[in-house]
Structures are given as C-alpha cells and as structure tokens.
N, C-alpha and C positions, 0 to 999 in steps of 0.2 A: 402782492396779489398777482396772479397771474392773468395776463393779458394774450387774450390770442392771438399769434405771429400771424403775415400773410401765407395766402392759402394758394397752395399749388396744385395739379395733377400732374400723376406720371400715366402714361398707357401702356402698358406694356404689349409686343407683337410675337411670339412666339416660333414663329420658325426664321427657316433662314434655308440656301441652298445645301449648303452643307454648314455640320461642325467644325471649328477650329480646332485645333490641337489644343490650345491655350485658355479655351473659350470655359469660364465657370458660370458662365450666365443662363439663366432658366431659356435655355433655345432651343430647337428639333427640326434635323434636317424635317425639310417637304418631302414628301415620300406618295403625297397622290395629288390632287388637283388642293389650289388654296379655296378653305371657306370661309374665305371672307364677307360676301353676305353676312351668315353666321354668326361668325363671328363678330361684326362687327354691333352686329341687336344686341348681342352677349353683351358687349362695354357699354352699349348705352344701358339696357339693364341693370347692369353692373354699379355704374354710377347713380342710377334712381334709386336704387339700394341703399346705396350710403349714403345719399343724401338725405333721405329719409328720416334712416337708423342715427342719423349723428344730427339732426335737425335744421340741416343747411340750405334747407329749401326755401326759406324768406328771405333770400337774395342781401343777408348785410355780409357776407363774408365773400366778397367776388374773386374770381378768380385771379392772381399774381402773374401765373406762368404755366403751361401745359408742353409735356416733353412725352414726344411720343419715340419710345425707343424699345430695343429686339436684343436677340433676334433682328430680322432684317424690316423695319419696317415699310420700305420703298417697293417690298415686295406687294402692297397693298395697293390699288387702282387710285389715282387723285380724285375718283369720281366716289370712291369708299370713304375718302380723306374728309372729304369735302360735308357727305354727310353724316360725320362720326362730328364735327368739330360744331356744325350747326348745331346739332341734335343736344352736346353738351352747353353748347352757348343758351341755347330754349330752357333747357333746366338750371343753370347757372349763371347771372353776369359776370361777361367779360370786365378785367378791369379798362381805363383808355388807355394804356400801353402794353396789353399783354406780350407777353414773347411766346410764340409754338415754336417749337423747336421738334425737329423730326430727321431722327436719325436714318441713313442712305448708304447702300453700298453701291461704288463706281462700277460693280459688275452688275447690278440689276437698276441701272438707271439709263431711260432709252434719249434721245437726240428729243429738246423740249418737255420732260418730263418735269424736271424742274420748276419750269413756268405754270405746269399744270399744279402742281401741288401748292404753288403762291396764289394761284387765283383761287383754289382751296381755303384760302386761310391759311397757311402756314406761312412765317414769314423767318424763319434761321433754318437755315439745314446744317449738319452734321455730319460728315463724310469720313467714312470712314479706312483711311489710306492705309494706313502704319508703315508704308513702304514704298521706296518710288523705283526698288530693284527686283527685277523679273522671279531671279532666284529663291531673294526672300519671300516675299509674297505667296512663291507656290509651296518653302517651307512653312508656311504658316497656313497654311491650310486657305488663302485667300482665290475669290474666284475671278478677282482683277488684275490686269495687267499696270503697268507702270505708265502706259498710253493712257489708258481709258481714266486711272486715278488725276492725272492731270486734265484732260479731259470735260471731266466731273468736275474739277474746280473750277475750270472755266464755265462749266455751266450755270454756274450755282453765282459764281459774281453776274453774269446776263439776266439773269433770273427774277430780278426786282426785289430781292430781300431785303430784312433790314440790315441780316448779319448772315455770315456761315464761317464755319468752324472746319478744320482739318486734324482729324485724329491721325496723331504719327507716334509710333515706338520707338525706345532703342533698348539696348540691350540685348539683341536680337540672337539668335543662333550663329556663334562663327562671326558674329558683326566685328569689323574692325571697327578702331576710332574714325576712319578716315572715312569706313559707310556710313556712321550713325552721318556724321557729321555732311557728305553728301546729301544724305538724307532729308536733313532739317534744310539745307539750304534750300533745294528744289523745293521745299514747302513754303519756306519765306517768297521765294520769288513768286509764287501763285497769289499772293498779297492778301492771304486771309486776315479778316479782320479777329479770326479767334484762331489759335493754337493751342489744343492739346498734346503736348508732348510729353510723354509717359513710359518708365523704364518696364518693360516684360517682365512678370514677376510668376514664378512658378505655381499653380494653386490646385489643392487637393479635385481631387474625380473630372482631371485634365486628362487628357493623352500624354501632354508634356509630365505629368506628375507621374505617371507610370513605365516611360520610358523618356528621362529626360537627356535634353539636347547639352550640347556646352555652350553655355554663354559667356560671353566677358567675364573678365577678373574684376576685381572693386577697386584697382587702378585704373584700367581702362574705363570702367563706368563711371568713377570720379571725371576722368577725364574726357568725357563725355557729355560729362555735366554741364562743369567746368568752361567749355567750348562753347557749347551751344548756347548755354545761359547769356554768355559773353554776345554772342549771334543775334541772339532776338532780341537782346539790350540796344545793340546797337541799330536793329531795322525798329524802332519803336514800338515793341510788346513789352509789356508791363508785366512782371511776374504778380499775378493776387491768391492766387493757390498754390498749392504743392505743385500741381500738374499743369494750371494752368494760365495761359499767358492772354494776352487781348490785346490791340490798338485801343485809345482812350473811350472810354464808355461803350465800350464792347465787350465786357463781361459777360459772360452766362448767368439770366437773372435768376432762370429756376435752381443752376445748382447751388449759386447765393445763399438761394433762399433756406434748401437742405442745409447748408453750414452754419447760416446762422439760427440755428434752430430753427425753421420756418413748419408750417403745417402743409401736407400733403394727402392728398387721397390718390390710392392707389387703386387703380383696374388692369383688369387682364390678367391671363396665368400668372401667376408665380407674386402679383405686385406686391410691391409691400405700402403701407400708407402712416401718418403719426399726423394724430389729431387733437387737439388743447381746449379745453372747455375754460370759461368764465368760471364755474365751479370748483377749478384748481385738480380735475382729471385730467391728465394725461393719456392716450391709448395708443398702442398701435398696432394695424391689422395685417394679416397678408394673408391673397385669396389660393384658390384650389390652383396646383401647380400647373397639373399638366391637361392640354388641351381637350383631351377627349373628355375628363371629369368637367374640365370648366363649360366647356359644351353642352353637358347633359339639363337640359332644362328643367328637371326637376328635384337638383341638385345645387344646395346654396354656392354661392360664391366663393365667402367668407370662410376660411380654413382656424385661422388664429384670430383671436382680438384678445392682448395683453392689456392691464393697466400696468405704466410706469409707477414704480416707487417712489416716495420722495428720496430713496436711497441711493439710488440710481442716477438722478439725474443730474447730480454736479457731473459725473462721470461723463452719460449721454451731451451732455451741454457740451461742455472742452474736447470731448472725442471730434465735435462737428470744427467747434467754433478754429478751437487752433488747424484745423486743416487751410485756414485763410491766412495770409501776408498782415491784415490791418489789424489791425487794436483792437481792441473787444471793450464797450462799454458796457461801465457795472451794473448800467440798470437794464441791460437785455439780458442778465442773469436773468435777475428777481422776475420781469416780464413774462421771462418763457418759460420758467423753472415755478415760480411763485414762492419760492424759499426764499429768505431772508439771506443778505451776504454773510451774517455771522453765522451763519451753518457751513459754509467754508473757510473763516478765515484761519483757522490756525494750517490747513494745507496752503493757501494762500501767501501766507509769511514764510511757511517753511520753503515752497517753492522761490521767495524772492530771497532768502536764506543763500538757498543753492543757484543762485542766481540763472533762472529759470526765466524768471518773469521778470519784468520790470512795472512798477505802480505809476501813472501817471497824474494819478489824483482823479478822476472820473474814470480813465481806462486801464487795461492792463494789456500789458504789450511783451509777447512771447520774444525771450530773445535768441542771435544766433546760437548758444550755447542750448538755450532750450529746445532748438529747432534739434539738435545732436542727440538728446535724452528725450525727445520725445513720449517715448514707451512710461520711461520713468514717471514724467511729469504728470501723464493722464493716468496710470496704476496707481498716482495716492490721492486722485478722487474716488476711488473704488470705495473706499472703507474710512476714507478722514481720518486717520487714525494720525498721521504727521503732526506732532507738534511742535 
C-alpha cells in the first residue's frame, strides 16, 4: 500500500544577471526592473492552487522542507522573502524542524543581507561559488569575484543559520589538477558545514554545448576525484551523495527527501512537483515556463500533470534512491511505490547476480562495482524483463 512520503516545496526564481554558458536551468537574464511584487502574489497563488487541487489544505501533510532556488534568487528583497514564506506558512504547517534553504550568488548579496533573509525565516543558504580563481569565474560566465565568494562565506557563517552550503565545480575549462584541487581547499577552509562539489558536465541548449570548451581528460578528472574525495575525508565531510558531502547531521533535508522518493510541490516558472495520494496515484506536475505566461493572470499555472505508471516506478524509485551513499530499505519501496517487492524481484536477483547490489535482509545496498554500472543497473528497471 502506498504511503505518502514527507512533503516538500521547491520555488522556483527565474532570472538571474546574466546567463551562464553551462547554465540548463529554466533562468533569464533581467533585462528590465525585477517584479517581484508580482511575482511573488503569482507563488502564493500558485501554491493555493495546488493545494487546493491536490486536497492538502487540512493541514495533515506539513511541510518537510522548502528550497527556494534560480535562477538567482538573492535577487529578491528579504522583505519579499519574508512575505512569500509567511504567506505559505498561513496556507500550510510548518513542520518543528523545517529547513529553507535559499539559494545566493556572492555577486548579488550586499554587506548584512544574509542576516536579513534569516530574520525572514530562512535559516541554510546556498552559495553559489564554483570557483575561487578570477579567470575561471569570468570563463563561466559568473558575476563574482574570488574576493566577494569568500566574502559571502563569511557572511553566511555570521548570519545565525542553522546550516549553509558552498557550491563548487571541477572539471572546469583548461582546469589543471592542481586548480581543481586549490579550489576545493579554499572551500574547506571557509568551514562549510555543507559541500557540494560537482564535476561540470556539458548539457544540450548550453552555450557550452554549441561551442564547447576543453575540459580535463578522464585521468585528470579521476584524479580530481581521487584527491579531493581523500581532502574532505580527512577535514570531516561525509560523502551521502554523488555530489554531496556535509559535516555530521548537516545533510541537505529537502534534496534527501527528492532521493528518497519524497513528495514535492512545485511553484514558479518552469517548477516541477511529484505528489502520492493514499489512493495509490502518483502525479507529477510542472508549471508555465517562462515568466511573462506565468505572470499572465488569467492564465493557469499548471502546464503538465502526468500520472506515473505502475510501470514506471521501480525505474522512478532507484533513479532517486541510488543517487544516495546509504542502503535503501525494502519497505520504502512498497511505501512510495505501493507495488509489491515481487514485482521487482527477478531484476533484483539478476542485479545481485551481477553483483550490483548486495541483499542485507531488510536492505539493499548498491555496491562499488554497481556505483561503475550505474546506467546499467537502473536501465533493467525500465522493462523487468532481467531474469
């Protein structure tokens, strides 16, 4: 039977100063004054919508975790911040530990601004660095400097949060081993309690994709790895994702929550949402992309709303669940999925076969080798046809 996972919001912010070259995110430079007013009735709107339409307005499904990210969304006043976060608190309970999470670029965040967005209610920020060298930064189309991103960390530990995070790259254009790894150091030293460190990956209707850069070879990015991995082992970061590392109980709960199948509702351009009914439906939605339709007030929100298959979702499941380091227990299948484990087991067997997986008797636990096949191991829940 299916059981509805905890309930998340994402917000989505849709511009930014400029485009990145790299950037495949529904973003647009500002090209005239922000309206944020606007915009910001739009998301309360937006979310009375769905709550509505998906019946979550009797307050038993409260909120887990709320991640407001861009586009840039630092670009928006703590005073906008403050009344978007109210506004969905009044239509929705908080849980007692929510996390907000609100992603910030070091180039649009002034001397105290920080503080301003904690007294908001937001209590993790997100910064978004990838770089702590002048050069790279401006090949990346970034509008900060290597000053202002260390800067920004500093602010963000003054700040009274519970947590903040440092987004940093490698793989970079021309990046030696010896930058990435400059790199990561000067991040460790700024003593985030979260580290996302993640390799630059080329992706379609990019600038990078139409006239791409040279990046490192897959020796130097092994060794990249390799290093760093070895780096934030030793300053106490926990590897719990592909990408992402934390000091003890400093996880990111909302992307947690994404992995382990969790439920979300999505607002703002472009959002995407996945919502789980008692009923054993599945959906999921994503609204009007781009900001002048999403603006139009007499224009739904609401672009897509899929139901998932039950065909679909051993696939959907292990896409999330293995992107995590821990075990996966068997009954957050059946939970999120509401299928029965013998509806996977012969892919199951055939994966601990090809030693992929390992069985632990209530868990199952992806191993090094399966971490190498990846592609493989989640393309034979597509069809279960493996036996």
């Amino acid at each position: 039977m299916l059981v509805p996972p905890p309930l998340s919001l994402y917000v989505h912010i849709p511009w930014c100063v400029q485009k990145c070259p790299y950037c495949d995110f529904n973003s647009h430079a500002l090209k005239t004054d922000l309206p944020e007013l606007d915009y910001i009735d739009a998301l309360i709107d937006d979310l009375e919508t769905d709550l509505s339409a998906y019946q979550l307005i009797n307050g038993a499904r409260p909120l887990h975790s709320i991640f407001i990210g861009g586009g840039t969304p630092s670009l928006i006043s703590p005073s906008e911040i403050g009344r978007l976060l109210k506004a969905i608190e009044q239509r929705i309970p908080f849980s007692d530990d929510i996390e907000i999470t609100m992603e910030a670029n070091p180039g649009t965040v002034e001397a105290g601004r920080f503080e301003a967005y904690s007294q908001a209610g937001v209590n993790r920020i997100s910064i978004g660095i990838q770089s702590f060298q002048n050069e790279k930064l401006e090949r990346l189309g970034r509008i900060h400097g290597a000053d202002e991103a260390i800067r920004a960390a500093g602010l963000a530990k003054k700040a009274g949060l519970n947590s903040f995070n440092v987004d940093l790259m490698h793989g970079l254009p021309d990046q030696s081993v010896n930058d990435a790894i400059s790199d990561l150091k000067q991040a460790i030293a700024l003593d985030p309690p979260h580290l996302s460190w993640y390799q630059l990956t080329i992706e379609p209707n990019t600038l990078y994709y139409s006239k791409p850069p040279t990046l490192p070879d897959d020796d130097d990015l092994w060794d990249i790895f390799e290093q760093g991995h070895q780096l934030l082992k030793e300053a106490g970061y926990q590897q719990y994702e592909i990408s992402g590392y934390s000091k003890q109980g400093k996880q990111c709960q909302h992307n947690l929550n994404y992995w382990r199948f969790g439920d979300y509702l999505g607002i703002g351009c472009g959002a995407h949402g996945k919502i789980s009914f008692a009923d054993g439906q599945i959906i999921r939605t994503v609204k009007v992309k781009h900001p002048r339709g999403y603006l139009q007030a007499d224009k739904p929100y609401l672009t897509q709303e899929n139901k998932v298959a039950d065909g679909e979702r051993p696939f959907e499941f292990f896409m999330n669940r293995f992107r995590l380091l821990e075990s996966c227990p068997k009954q957050d299948f059946v939970a999120r999925t509401g299928l029965a484990l013998t509806t996977i087991e012969p892919t199951i067997d055939w994966a601990i076969a090809q030693n992929y997986l390992q069985d632990t008797g209530d868990h199952w636990q992806i191993t090094e080798h399966g971490k190498l096949f990846l592609n493989d191991l989640l393309a034979a829940f597509v069809d279960d046809d493996n036996e």
